[in-house]
C-alpha positions in Angstrom: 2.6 16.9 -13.9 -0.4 17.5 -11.7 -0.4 19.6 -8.6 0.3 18.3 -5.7 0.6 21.0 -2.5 0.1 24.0 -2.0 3.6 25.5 -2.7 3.2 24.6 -6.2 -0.4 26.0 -6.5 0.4 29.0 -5.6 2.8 29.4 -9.0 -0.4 29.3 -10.5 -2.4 32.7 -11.3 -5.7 31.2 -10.7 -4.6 30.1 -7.3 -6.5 32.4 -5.1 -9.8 31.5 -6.7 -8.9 27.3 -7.0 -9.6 24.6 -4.3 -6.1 25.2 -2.9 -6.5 28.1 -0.1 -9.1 26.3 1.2 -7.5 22.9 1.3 -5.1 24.9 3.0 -7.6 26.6 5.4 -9.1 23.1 6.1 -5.3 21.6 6.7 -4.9 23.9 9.6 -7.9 23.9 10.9 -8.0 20.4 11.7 -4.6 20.3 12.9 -5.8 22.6 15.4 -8.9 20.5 16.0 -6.5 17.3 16.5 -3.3 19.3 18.5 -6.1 20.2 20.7 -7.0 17.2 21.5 -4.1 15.3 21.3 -2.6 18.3 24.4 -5.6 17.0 26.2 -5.3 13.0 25.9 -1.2 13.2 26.1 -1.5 14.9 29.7 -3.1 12.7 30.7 -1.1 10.1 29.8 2.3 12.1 30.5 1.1 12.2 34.4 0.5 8.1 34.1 3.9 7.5 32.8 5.1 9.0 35.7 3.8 6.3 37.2 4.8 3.4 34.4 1.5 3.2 33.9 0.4 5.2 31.0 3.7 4.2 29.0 2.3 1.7 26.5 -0.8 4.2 26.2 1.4 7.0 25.6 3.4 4.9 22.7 -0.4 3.3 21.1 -1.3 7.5 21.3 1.8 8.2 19.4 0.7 5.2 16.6 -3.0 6.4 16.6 -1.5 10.2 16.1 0.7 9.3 13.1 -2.0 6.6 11.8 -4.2 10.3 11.7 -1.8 12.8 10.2 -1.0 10.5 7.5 -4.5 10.4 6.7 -5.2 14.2 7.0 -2.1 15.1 5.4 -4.0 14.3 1.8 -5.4 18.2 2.7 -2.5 19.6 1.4 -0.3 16.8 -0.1 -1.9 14.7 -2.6 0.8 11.6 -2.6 0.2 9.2 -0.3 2.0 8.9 2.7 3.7 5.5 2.8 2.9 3.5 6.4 5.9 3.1 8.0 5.2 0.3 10.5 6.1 -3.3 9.7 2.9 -6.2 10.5 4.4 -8.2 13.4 5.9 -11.6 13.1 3.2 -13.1 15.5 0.0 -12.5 16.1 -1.7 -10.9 19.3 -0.9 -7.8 20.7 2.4 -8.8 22.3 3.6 -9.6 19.0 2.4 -6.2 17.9 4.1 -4.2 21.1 6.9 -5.4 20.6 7.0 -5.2 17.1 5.9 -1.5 17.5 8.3 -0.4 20.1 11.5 -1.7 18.1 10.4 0.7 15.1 12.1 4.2 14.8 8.7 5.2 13.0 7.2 4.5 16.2 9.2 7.2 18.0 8.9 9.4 15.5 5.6 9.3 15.8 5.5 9.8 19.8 7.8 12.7 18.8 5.3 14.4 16.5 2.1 13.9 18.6 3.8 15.5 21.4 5.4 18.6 19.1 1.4 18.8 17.8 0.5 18.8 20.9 2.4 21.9 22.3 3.8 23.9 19.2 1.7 23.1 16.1 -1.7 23.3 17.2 -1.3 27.0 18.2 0.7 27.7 15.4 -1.9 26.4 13.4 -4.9 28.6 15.0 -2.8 31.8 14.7 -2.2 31.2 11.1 -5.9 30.1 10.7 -7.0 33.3 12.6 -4.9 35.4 10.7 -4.9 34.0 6.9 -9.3 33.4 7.2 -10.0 34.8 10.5 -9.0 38.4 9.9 -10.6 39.0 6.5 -13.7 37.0 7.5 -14.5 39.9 10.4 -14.0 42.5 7.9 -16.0 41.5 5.8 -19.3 41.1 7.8 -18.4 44.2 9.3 -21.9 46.0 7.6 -23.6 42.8 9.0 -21.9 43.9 12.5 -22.9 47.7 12.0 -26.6 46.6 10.9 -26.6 44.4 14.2 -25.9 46.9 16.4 -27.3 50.0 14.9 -25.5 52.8 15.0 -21.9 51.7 15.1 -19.5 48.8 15.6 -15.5 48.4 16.2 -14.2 46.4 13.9 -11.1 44.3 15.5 -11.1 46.1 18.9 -9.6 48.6 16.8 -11.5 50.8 14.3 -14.2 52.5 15.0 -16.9 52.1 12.1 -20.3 54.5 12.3 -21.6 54.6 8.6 -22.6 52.1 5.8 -19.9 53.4 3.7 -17.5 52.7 6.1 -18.5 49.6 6.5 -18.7 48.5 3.3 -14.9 50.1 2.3 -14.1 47.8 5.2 -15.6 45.1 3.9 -14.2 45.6 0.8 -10.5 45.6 2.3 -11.4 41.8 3.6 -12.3 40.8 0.2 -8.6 42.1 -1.3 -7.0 40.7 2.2 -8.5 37.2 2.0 -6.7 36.7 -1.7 -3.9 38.4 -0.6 -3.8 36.3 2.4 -4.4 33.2 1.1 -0.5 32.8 -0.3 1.0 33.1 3.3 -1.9 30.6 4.7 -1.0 28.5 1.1 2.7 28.2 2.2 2.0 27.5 6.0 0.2 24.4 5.4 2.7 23.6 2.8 5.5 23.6 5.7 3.0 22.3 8.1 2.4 19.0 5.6 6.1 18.9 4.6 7.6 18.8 8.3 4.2 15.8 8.9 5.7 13.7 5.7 9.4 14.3 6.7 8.5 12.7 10.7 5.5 10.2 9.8 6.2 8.9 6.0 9.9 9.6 5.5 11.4 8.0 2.2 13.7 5.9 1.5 16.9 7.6 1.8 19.5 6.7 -0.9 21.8 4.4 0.5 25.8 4.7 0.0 28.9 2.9 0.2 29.0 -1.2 1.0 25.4 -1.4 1.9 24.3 0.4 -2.1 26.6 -1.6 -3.8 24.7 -4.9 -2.2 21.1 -3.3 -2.5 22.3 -2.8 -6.6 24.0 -6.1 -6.9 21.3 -8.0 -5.7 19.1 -6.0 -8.1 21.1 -7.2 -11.1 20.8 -10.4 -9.7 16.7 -10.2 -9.9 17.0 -8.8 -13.3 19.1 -11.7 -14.3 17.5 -14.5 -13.0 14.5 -13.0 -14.4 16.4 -13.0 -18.3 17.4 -16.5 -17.6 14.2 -18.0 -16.5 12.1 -16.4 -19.9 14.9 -17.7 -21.6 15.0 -21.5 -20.1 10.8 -21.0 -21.0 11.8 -20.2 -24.6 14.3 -22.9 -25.2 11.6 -25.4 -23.6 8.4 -23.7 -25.9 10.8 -23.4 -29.1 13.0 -26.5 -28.4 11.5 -29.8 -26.5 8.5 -29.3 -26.6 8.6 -28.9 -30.7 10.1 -32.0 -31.3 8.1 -33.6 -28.5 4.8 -33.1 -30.7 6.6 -34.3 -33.7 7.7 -37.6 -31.7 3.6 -37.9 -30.7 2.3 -37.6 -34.2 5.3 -40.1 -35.4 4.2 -42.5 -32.6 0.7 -41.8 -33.5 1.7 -42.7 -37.6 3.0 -45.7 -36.8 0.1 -46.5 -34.3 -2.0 -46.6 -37.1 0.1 -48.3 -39.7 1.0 -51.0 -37.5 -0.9 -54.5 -37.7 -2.9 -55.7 -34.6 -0.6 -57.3 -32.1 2.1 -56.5 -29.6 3.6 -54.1 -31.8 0.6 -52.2 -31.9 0.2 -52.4 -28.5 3.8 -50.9 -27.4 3.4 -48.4 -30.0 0.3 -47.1 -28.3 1.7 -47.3 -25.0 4.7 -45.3 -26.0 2.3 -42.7 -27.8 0.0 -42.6 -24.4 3.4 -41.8 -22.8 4.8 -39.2 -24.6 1.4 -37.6 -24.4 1.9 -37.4 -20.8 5.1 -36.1 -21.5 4.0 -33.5 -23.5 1.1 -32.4 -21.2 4.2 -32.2 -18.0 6.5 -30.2 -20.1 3.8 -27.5 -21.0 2.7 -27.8 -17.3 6.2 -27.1 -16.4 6.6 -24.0 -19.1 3.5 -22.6 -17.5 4.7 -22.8 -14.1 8.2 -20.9 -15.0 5.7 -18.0 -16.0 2.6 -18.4 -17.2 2.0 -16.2 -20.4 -1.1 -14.7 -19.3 1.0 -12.9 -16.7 3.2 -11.7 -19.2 0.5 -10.0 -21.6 -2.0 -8.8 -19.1 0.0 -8.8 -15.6 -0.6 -10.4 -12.2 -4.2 -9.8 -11.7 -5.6 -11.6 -14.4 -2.3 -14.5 -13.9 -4.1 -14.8 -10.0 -7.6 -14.8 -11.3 -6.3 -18.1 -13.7 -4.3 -19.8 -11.0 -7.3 -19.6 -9.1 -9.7 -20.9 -11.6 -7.4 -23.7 -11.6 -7.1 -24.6 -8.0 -8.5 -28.0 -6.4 -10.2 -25.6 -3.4 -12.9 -23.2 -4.8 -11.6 -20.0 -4.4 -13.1 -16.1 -4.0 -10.8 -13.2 -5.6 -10.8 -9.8 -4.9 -8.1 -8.3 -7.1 -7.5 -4.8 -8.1 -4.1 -4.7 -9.9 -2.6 -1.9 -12.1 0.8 -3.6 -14.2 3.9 -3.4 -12.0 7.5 -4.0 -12.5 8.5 -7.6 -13.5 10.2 -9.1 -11.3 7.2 -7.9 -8.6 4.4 -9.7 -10.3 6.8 -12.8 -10.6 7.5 -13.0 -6.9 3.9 -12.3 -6.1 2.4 -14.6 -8.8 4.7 -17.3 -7.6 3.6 -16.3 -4.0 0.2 -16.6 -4.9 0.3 -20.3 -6.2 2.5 -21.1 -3.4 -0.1 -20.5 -1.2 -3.0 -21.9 -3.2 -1.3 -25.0 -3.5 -0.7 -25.2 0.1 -4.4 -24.6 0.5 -5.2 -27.6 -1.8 -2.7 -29.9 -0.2 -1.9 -29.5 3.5 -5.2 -27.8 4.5 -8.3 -29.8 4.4 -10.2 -26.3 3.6 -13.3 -25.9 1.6 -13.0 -22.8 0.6 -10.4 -20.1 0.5 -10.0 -16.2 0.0 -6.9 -14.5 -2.3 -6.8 -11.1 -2.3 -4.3 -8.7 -3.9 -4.0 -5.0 -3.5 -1.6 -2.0 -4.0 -1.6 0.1 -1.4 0.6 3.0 -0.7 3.4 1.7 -2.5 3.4 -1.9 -1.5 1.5 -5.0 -3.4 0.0 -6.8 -0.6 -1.3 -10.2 -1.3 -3.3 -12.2 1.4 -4.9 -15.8 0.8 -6.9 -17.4 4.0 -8.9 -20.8 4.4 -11.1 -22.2 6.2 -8.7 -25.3 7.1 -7.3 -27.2 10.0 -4.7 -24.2 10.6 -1.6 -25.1 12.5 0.6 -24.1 9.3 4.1 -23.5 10.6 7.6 -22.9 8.2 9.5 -24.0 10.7 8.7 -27.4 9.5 10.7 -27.6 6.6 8.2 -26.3 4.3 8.1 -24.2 1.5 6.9 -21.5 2.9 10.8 -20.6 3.8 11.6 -20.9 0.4 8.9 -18.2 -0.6 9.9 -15.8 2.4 13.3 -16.5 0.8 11.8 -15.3 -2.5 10.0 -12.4 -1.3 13.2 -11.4 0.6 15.1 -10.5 -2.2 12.9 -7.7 -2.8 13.1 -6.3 0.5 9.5 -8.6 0.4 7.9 -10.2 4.0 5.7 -12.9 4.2 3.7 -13.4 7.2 1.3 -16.6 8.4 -1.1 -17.0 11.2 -2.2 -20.3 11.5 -4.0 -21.3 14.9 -4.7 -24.8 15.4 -8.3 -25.2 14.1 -8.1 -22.1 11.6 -8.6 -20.5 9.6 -5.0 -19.7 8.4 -4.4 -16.3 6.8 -0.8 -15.7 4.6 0.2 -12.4 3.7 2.9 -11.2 1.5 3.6 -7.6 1.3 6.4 -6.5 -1.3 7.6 -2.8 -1.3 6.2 -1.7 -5.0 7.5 1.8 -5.4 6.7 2.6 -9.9 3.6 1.1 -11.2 4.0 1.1 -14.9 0.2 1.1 -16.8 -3.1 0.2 -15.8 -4.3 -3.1 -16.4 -7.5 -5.0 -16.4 -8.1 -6.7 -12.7 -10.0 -9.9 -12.3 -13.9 -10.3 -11.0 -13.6 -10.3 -7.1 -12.5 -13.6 -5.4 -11.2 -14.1 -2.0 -8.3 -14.6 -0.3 -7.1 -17.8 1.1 -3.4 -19.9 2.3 -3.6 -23.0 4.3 0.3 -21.4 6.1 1.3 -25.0 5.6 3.7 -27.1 2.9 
């Protein structure tokens, strides 16, 4: 397993002379930089909430503050830090206010920009001055003496007059700044710890009632799953068999039969179960097409868009996730291009898949008529109903006019091995059924 933060560099023996201390150094160092700042721009906006008015500036500061620390917290902790925010059901910023002021993550966040900005930030310049600072004067302390001339006090404190003095001095910042480096190592690593704990918290393991319905409806998933590859099975291995024997049979006797209306029902019956066959593979493809099953829900996107009435763009960069994930987004994914082809008069449209900080997020936008709406009675319910199931949210925004833009985003915690992605293509979802 690969190293991740600082604590477990420093079980290392080569850590004082690895990347880690000055990860570490740059960790605090810009924390400082940012609490700074952050003091600065939150008193400002403290003395306008006194007066209501710097209230929704103060909450946005809080978002901006966590949207940062998440970012900078890749310093000294390599995992991502999950987003903990929630797209709004609407658009425009209302939507988004409210959204965001409902959200414990947003308080935490207006929690921690505040701490930053009067405990952390000096916290994180003392450490700074004394895990790099300190050995850093020591050793330029002959640079100090050649300066000045004849002597120099090094730290306020000792009074250096010679070259060999200042070298042995400079010699006790080398040892101090590996020595140093573990305390500085294991303040950033409680500096980024306490950041992940208040900004990207995980999931907590749920108990009682509410586990026992989060693991029942898991089983459920799994089993629908085992009955829908085995419906598809029955269907490859069953009908559809003895439909292609019925077609050749019809097409034997086609042939054997003498001109007349005999001939003519036999072919019409042979044209007919034809079309039979052609719906019933159609139908096995759409319970799960087998391309997603080899190669996984990039290249299964990349083919449902090759098929699709609407020329469509991909961008797609998909490693293979868990099962029943790439079924709810593949299904998604057609939903939406379907909608596209159907409902939205587009010319063109956009799908776009990505996993991002442990969520697959899957966006398809036109350029159509817009005015998609779910409250309608279209499918669109059924496929928030879909995505729901594994704790999944799909969201539309669908002026009238256009363009309409669908996004699903479904929570995708254990990617399981790479796979090839498709060419890029675009995004696209006429929000309308």
């Amino acid at each position: 397993m690969g190293i991740r933060t600082p604590w477990q560099a420093m079980t290392r023996p080569r850590y004082p002379l690895g990347p880690w201390p000055w990860r570490a150094a740059a960790y605090l160092g810009s924390g400082a930089l940012v609490g700074a700042a952050a003091c600065l721009v939150l008193a400002v906006l403290v003395l306008g909430s006194l007066l209501l008015v710097g209230l929704p500036f103060l909450l946005l500061a809080g978002v901006a503050v966590g949207a940062l620390e998440r970012r900078r917290l890749r310093l000294a902790d390599l995992a991502p830090a999950r987003d903990p925010h929630r797209l709004p059901e609407a658009p425009g910023l209302a939507a988004w206010l409210r959204r965001r002021a409902g959200e414990r993550a947003t308080w935490r966040e207006l929690a921690y920009a505040l701490l930053l900005a009067t405990v952390l930030w000096p916290l994180d310049l003392l450490a700074l001055a004394a895990g790099l600072g300190l050995p850093a004067v020591l050793l330029t302390t002959p640079l100090q003496l050649a300066a000045d001339g004849h002597e120099t006090k090094v730290v306020k404190a000792y009074l250096v007059t010679s070259y060999p003095q200042a070298f042995a001095t400079a010699a006790l910042g080398a040892v101090l700044l590996v020595l140093l480096a573990y305390p500085l190592g294991a303040v950033a690593g409680a500096r980024a710890a306490l950041a992940r704990a208040l900004l990207a918290p995980r999931a907590s393991a749920p108990d009682g009632a509410i586990g026992e319905v989060i693991a029942s409806r898991a089983r459920l998933v799994d089993a629908f799953e085992a009955e829908r590859r085995r419906i598809e099975r029955d269907l490859h291995d069953g009908a559809q068999q003895r439909l292609v024997a019925l077609t050749m049979t019809l097409g034997l006797a086609r042939l054997d039969a003498p001109a007349g209306p005999l001939a003519d029902q036999l072919a019409r019956a042979h044209e007919q179960a034809g079309q039979v066959l052609a719906e019933l593979r159609e139908l096995i493809h759409g319970i799960r097409p087998q391309v997603l099953t080899d190669y996984g829900l990039g290249p299964a996107l990349a083919d449902a868009a090759d098929r699709s009435a609407v020329p469509v763009d991909t961008d797609l960069d998909l490693p293979r996730l868990p099962e029943a994930v790439e079924s709810a987004g593949y299904f998604a994914g057609c939903e939406a291009l379907a909608n596209v082809a159907r409902h939205s008069g587009a010319t063109r449209a956009r799908l776009t898949a990505r996993l991002t900080g442990g969520t697959l997020r899957l966006e398809v936008e036109d350029d159509g008529r817009g005015g998609a709406d779910p409250a309608r009675g279209s499918g669109l319910t059924g496929l928030a109903d879909r995505l729901a199931v594994l704790d999944g949210t799909l969201t539309i925004t669908s002026p009238p006019g256009g363009p309409t833009l669908l996004r699903a985003e479904i929570p995708c915690p254990s990617p399981t091995a790479p796979c090839a992605s498709s060419s890029p293509r675009t995004a696209s979802s006429s929000g309308k059924v």
